[in-house]
N, C-alpha and C positions, 0 to 999 in steps of 0.2 A: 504493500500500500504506500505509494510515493506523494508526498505532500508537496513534493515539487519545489522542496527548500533546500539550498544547501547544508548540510551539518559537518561531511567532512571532504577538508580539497588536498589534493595529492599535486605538487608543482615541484614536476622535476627531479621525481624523489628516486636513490638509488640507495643500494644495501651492495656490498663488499664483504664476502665471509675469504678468508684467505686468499686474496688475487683475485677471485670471482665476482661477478656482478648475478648478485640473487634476483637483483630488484635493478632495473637497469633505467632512470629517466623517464619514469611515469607519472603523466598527471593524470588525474581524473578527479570529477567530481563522484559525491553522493549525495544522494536525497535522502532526508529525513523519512524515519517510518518505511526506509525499505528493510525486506531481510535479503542479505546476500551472502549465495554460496559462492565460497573457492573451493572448486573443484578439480581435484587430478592427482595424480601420482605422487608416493611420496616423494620428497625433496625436491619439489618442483617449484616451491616454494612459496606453497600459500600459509603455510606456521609463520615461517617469516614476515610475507604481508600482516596477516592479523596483529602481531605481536607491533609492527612497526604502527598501525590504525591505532593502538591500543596505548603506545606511547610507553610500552616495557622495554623496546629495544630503542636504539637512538638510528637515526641514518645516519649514513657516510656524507651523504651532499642533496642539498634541495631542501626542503621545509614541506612539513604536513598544516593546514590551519584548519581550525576549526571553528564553529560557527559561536558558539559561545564557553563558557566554562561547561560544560559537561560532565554529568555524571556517568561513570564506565561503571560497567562489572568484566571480568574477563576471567574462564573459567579454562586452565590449561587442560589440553589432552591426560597428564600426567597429575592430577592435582595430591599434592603432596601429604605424604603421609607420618601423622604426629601420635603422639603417644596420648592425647585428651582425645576424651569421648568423645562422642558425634553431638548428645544432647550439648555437652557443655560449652563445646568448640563453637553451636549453631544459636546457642544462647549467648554464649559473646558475642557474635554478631549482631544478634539482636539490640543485646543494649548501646552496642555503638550506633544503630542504624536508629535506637530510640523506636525500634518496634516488639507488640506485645507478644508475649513466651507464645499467645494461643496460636499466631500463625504459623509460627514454628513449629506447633504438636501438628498443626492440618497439614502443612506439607509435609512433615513425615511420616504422615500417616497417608497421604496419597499417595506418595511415592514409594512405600512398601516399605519403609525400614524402620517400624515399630519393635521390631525384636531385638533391634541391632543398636538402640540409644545408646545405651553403657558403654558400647565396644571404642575402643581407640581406634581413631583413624588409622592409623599402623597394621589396626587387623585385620580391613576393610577389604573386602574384593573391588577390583579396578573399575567394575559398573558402578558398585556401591559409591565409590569415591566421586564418582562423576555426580552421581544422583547428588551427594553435599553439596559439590561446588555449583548443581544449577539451581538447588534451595538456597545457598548463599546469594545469587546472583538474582534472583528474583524478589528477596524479603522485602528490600526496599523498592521505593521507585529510581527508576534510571533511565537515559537519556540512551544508551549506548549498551545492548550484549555482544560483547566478544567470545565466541565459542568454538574452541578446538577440539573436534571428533567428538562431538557430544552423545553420541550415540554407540560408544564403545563402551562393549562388554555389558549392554543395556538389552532386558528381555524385550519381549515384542509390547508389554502391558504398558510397559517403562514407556518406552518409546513413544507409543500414543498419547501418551499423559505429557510428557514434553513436546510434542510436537501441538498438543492443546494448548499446554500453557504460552507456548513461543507465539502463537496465531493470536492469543489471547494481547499480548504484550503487543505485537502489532498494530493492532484492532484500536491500540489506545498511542499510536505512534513514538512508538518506541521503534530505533532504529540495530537490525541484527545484523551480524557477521559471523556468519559460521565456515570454517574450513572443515569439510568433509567430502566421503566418495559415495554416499547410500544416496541411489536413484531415488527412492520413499522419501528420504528429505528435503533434496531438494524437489520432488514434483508437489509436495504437499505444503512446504512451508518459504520458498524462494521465488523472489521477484525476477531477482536478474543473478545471473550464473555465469562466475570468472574461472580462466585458470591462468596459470602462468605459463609464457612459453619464451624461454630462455632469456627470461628478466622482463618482459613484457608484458602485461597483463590482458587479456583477449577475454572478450565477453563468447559465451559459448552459445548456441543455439539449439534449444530441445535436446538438454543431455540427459532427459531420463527417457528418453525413449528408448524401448527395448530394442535390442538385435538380437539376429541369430548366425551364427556361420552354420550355413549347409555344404554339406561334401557329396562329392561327384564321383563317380568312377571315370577314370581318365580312359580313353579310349581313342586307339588311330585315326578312325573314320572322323572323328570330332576334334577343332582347332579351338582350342580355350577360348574362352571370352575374356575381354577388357576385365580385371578387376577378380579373375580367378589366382587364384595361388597355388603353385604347388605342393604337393604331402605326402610324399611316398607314390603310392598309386593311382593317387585319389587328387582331386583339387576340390577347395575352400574357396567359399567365397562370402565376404559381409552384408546381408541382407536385413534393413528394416522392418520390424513386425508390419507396419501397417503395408507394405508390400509383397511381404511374405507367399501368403499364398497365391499371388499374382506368379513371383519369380517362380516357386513350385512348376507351377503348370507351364509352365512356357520351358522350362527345363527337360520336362516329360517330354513335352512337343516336338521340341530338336532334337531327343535321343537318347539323353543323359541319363544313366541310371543313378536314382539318391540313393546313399549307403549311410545318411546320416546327416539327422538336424540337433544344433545345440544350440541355446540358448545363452548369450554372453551376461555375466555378471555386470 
């Protein structure tokens, strides 16, 4: 949902990890009230992006600005693990955010980790860990979520339930950033969808649409087609669901015996 405001501009901004350009001389704006995924490959470097959006890392050259003082939350992939409870850990938050204990018992109790208050974050499973840091990131009100893989090591219940509350936080123009690869989140909770390709940032078009690669028996009588690959005996070729059973039949038609449809992650 874009309000059509700016909140955060990117001018000329570059990232330098050992000689390399992560982040290579990118401007761009954002509008307030969008969510946007980075989407792709590890180290392609959309961790980097977010953490530089987020003002944890510094650039090498160029400046970030922002639309006003803003309020961040920013919830790492890895979110660290301490030796205090979850209740007590998520009850200091509270008081610093100056919000009441009861919101805190309702998100842990929506998000499944009633049995687990007592336990030290140290003893947490990696979903578990996630599930704190998106209760921490939500208690308050905020201008700005930053979220790396938020949906690691998250059951499918999990997952619905954040992908509610994200839509929810939306709905009231709150602006997201998530870095993730799950097609579900970004077709269900993403306006516009970035990735990185080799320091530049490229908006992607319709990357949760499904594909399939179908295999062919390769055979004399038949000259590959454009965009077949070969596999041993057989040739691969990338086909979009929504064309799918088109390509099928027209495959049939000229000859080709299918030995095999798979469906790409």
């Amino acid at each position: 949902m874009s309000l059509n405001k700016k909140v955060i501009t990117l001018e000329n901004a570059s990232k330098v990890y050992d000689g390399k350009y992560v982040i290579n001389n990118i401007s761009h704006e954002f509008a307030k009230g969008e969510s946007i995924a980075l989407y792709g490959h590890n180290g392609c470097g959309k961790s980097t992006m977010l953490k530089l959006l987020a003002s944890i890392v510094s650039l090498s050259s160029g400046k970030i600005v922002y639309q006003k003082k803003l309020k961040f939350a920013y919830v790492p992939e890895k979110f660290p693990g301490m030796e205090i409870s979850m209740i007590d850990y998520l009850q200091g938050i509270a008081r610093i955010e100056r919000v009441d204990f009861s919101l805190v018992n309702e998100l842990i109790s929506e998000f499944y980790l009633e049995s687990m208050i007592k336990t030290g974050l140290n003893k947490l499973s990696k979903g578990s860990l996630q599930k704190v840091g998106v209760i921490q990131a939500i208690l308050a009100p905020r201008d700005v979520i930053f979220l790396d893989e938020p949906l690691s090591g998250q059951d499918a219940d999990s997952q619905k339930l954040f992908i509610t509350k994200m839509n929810e936080l939306r709905n009231k123009g709150v602006t997201i950033f998530m870095a993730c690869h799950e097609k579900m989140l970004i077709n269900e909770l993403s306006d516009k969808v970035y990735t990185i390709d080799k320091g530049k940032l490229m908006e992607v078009k319709n990357p949760g649409e499904l594909q399939y690669l179908v295999y062919v028996r390769k055979c004399p009588k038949l000259q590959a087609w454009l965009g077949m690959k070969s596999n041993g005996d057989r040739y691969e070729i990338t086909v979009k669901e929504a064309v799918l059973k088109e390509m099928v039949l027209k495959l049939y038609d000229e000859g080709w015996e299918i030995v095999g449809i798979e469906k790409l992650d």
